[in-house]
N, CA, C and O atoms as a GROMACS GRO file, in nm:
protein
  268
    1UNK      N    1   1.601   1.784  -1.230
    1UNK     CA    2   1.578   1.717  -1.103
    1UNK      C    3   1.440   1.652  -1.106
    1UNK      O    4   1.338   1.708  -1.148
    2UNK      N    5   1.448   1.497  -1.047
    2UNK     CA    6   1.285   1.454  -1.089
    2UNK      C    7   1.231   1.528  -0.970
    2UNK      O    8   1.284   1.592  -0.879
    3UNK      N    9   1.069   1.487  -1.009
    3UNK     CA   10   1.026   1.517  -0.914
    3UNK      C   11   0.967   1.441  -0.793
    3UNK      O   12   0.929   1.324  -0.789
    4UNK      N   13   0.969   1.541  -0.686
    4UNK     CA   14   0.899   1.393  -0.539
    4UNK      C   15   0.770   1.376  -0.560
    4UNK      O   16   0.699   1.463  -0.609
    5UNK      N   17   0.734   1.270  -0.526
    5UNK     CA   18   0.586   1.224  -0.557
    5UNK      C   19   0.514   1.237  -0.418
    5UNK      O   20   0.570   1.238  -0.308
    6UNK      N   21   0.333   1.251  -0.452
    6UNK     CA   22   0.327   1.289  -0.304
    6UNK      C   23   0.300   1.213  -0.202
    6UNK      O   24   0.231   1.118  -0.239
    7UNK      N   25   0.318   1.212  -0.114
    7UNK     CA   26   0.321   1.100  -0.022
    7UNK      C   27   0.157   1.093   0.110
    7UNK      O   28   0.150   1.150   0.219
    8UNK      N   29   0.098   1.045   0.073
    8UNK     CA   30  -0.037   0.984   0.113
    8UNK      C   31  -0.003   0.929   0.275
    8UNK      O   32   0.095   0.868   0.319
    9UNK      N   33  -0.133   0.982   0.345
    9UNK     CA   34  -0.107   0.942   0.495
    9UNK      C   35  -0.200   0.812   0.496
    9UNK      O   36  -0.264   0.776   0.398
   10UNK      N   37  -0.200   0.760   0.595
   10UNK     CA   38  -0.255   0.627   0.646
   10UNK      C   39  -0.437   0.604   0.555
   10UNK      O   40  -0.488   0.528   0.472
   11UNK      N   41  -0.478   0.727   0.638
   11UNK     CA   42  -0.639   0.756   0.588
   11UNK      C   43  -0.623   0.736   0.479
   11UNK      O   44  -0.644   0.620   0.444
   12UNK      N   45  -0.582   0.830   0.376
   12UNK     CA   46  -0.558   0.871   0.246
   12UNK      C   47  -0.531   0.722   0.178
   12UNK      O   48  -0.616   0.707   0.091
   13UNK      N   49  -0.430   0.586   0.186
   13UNK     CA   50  -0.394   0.535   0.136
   13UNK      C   51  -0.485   0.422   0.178
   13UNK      O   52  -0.524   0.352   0.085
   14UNK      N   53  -0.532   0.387   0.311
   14UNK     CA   54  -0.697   0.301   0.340
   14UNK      C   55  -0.799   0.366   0.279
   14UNK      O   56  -0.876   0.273   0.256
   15UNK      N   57  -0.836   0.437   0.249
   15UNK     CA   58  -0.913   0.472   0.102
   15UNK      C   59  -0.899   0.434  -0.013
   15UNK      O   60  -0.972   0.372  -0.090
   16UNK      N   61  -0.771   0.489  -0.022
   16UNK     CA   62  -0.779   0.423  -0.172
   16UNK      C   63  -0.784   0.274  -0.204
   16UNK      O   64  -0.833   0.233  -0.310
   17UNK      N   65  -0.716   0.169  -0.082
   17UNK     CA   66  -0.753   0.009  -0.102
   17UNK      C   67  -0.874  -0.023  -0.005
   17UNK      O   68  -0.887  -0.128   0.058
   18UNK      N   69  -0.956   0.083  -0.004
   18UNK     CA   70  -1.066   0.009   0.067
   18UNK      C   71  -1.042  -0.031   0.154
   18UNK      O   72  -1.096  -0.139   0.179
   19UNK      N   73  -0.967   0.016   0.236
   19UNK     CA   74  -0.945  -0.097   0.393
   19UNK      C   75  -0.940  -0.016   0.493
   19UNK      O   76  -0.889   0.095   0.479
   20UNK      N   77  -0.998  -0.061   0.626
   20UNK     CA   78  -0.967   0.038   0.724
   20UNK      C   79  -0.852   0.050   0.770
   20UNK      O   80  -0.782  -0.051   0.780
   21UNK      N   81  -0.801   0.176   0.811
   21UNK     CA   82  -0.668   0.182   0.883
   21UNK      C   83  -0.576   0.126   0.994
   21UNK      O   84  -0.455   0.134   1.013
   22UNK      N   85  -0.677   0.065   1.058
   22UNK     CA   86  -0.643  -0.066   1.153
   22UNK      C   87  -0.588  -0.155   1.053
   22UNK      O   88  -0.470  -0.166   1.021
   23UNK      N   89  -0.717  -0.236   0.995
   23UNK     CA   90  -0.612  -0.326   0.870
   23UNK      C   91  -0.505  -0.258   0.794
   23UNK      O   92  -0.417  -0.343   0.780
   24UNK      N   93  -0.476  -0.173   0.751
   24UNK     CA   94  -0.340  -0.132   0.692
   24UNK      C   95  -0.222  -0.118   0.817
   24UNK      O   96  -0.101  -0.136   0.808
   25UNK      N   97  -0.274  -0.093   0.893
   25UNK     CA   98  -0.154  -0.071   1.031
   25UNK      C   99  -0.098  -0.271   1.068
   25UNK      O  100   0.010  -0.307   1.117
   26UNK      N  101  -0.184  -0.338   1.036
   26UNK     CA  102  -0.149  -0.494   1.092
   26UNK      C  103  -0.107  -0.524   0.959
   26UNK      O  104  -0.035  -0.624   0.957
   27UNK      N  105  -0.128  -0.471   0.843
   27UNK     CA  106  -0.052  -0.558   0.775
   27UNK      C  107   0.076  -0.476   0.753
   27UNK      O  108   0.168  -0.528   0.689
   28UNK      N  109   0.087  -0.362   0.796
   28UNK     CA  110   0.266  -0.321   0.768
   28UNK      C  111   0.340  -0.378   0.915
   28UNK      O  112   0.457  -0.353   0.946
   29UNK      N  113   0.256  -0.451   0.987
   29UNK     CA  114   0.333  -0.463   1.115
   29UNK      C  115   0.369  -0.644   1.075
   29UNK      O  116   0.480  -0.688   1.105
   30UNK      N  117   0.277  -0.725   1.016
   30UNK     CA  118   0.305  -0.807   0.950
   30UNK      C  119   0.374  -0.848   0.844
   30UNK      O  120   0.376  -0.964   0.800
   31UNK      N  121   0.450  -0.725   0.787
   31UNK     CA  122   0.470  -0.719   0.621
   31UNK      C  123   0.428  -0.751   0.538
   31UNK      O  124   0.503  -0.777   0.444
   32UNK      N  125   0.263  -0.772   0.518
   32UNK     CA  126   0.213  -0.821   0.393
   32UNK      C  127   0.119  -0.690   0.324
   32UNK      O  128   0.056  -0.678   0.219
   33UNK      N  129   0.140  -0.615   0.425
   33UNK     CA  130   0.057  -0.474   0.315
   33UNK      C  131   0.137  -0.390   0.222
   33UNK      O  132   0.242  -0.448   0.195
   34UNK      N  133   0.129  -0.300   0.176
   34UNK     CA  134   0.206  -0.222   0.043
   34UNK      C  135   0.307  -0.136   0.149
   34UNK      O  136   0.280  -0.084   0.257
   35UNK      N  137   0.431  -0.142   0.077
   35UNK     CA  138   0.515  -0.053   0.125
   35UNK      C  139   0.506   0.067   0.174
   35UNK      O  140   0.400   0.122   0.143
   36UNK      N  141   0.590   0.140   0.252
   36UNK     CA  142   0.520   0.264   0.277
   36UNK      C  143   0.687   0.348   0.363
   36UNK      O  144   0.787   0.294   0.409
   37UNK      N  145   0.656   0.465   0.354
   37UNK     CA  146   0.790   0.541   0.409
   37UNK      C  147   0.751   0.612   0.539
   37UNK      O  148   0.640   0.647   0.579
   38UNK      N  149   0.896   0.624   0.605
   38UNK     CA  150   0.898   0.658   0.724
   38UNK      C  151   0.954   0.784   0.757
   38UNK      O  152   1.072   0.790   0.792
   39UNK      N  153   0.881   0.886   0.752
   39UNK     CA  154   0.950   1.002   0.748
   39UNK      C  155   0.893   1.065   0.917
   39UNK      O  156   0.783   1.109   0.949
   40UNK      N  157   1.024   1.047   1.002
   40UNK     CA  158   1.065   1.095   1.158
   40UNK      C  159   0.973   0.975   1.176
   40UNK      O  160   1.006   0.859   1.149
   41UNK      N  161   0.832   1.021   1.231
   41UNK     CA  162   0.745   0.893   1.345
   41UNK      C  163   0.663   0.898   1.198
   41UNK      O  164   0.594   0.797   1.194
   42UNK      N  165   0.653   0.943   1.131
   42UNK     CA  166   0.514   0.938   1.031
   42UNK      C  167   0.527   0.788   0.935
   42UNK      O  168   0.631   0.754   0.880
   43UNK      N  169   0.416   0.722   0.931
   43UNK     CA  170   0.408   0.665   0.832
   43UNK      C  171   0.330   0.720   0.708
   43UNK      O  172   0.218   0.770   0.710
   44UNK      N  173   0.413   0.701   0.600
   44UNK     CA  174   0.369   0.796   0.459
   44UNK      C  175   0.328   0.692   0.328
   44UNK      O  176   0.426   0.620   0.310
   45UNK      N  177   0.222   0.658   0.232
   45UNK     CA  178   0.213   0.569   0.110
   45UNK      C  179   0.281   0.669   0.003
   45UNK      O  180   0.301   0.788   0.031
   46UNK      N  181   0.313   0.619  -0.110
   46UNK     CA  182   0.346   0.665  -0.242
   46UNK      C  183   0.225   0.621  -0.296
   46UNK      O  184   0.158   0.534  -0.242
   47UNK      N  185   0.188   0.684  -0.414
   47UNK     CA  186   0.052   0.657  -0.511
   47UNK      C  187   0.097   0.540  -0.565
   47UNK      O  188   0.020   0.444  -0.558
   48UNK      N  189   0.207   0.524  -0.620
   48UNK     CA  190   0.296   0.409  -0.693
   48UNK      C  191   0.310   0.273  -0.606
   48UNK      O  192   0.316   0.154  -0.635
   49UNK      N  193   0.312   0.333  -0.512
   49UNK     CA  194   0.338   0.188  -0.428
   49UNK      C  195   0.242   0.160  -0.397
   49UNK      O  196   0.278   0.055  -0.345
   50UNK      N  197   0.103   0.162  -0.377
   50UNK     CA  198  -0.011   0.156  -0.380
   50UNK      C  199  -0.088   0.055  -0.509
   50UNK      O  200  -0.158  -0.046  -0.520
   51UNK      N  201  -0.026   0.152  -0.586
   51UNK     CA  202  -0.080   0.053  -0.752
   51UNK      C  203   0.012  -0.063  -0.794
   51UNK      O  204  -0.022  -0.150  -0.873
   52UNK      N  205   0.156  -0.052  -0.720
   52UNK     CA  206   0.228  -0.185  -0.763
   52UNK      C  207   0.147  -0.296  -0.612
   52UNK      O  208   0.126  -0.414  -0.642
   53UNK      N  209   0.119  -0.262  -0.504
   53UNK     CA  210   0.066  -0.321  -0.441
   53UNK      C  211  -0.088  -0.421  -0.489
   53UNK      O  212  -0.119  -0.535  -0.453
   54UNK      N  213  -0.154  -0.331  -0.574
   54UNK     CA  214  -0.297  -0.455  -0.620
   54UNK      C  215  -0.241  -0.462  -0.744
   54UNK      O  216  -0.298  -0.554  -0.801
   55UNK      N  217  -0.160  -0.414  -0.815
   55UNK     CA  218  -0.094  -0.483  -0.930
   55UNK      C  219  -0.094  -0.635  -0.907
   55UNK      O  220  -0.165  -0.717  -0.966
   56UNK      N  221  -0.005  -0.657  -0.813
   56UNK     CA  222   0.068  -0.832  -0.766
   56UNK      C  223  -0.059  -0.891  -0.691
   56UNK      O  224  -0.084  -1.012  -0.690
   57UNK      N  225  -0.134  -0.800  -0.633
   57UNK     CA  226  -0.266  -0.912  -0.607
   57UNK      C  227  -0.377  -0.912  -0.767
   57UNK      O  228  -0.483  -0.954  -0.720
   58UNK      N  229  -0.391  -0.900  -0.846
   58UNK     CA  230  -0.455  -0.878  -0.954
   58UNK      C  231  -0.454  -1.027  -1.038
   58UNK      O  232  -0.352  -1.053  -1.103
   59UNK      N  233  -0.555  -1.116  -1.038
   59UNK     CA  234  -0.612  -1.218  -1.094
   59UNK      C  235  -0.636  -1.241  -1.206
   59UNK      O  236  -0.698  -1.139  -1.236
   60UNK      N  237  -0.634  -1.320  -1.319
   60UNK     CA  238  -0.762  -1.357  -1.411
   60UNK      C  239  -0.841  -1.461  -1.358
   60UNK      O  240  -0.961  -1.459  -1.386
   61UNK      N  241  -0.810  -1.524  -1.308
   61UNK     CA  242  -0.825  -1.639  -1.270
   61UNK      C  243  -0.810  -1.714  -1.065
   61UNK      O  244  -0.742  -1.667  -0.974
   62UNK      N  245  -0.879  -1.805  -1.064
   62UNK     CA  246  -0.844  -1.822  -0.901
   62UNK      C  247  -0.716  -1.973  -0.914
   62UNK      O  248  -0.662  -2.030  -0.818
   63UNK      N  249  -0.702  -2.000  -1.040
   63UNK     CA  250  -0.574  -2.092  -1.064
   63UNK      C  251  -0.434  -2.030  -1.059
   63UNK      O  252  -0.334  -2.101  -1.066
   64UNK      N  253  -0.427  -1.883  -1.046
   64UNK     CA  254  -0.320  -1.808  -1.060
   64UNK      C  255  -0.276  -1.756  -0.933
   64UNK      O  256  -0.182  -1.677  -0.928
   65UNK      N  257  -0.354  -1.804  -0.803
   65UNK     CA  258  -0.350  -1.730  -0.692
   65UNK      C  259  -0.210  -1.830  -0.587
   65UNK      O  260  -0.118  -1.804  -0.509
   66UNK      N  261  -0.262  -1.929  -0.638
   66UNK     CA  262  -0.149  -2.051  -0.589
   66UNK      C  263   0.035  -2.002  -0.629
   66UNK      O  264   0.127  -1.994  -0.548
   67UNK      N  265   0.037  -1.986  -0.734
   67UNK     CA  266   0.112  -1.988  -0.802
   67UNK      C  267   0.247  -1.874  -0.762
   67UNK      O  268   0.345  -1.865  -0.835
   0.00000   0.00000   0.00000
């Protein structure tokens, strides 16, 4: 059986992207922040979804941002 991964609260996951929890709350209400699960009223991050989240913002370049 795999295993569950652990699931990070609001604080916990605005830490780890540097952002305050206000900004993480407008952008899941917007849909442009990292996924996140809904367990009863709770909103919950995955560590994974977190790192595929600045994965897809991740640059070499500012010619790649268009794109």
């Amino acid at each position: 059986m795999a295993e569950i991964e652990k699931l990070l609260t609001g604080r916990e996951a605005a830490e780890i992207l540097k952002l305050s929890e206000q900004t993480l709350r407008i952008q899941r209400i917007k849909g442009s922040g990292a996924k996140y699960v809904k367990v009863g009223r709770l909103v919950r991050y995955r560590q994974s979804d977190l790192e595929a989240y600045l994965d897809a913002r991740t640059f070499e370049n500012t010619s790649q941002m268009g794109a």
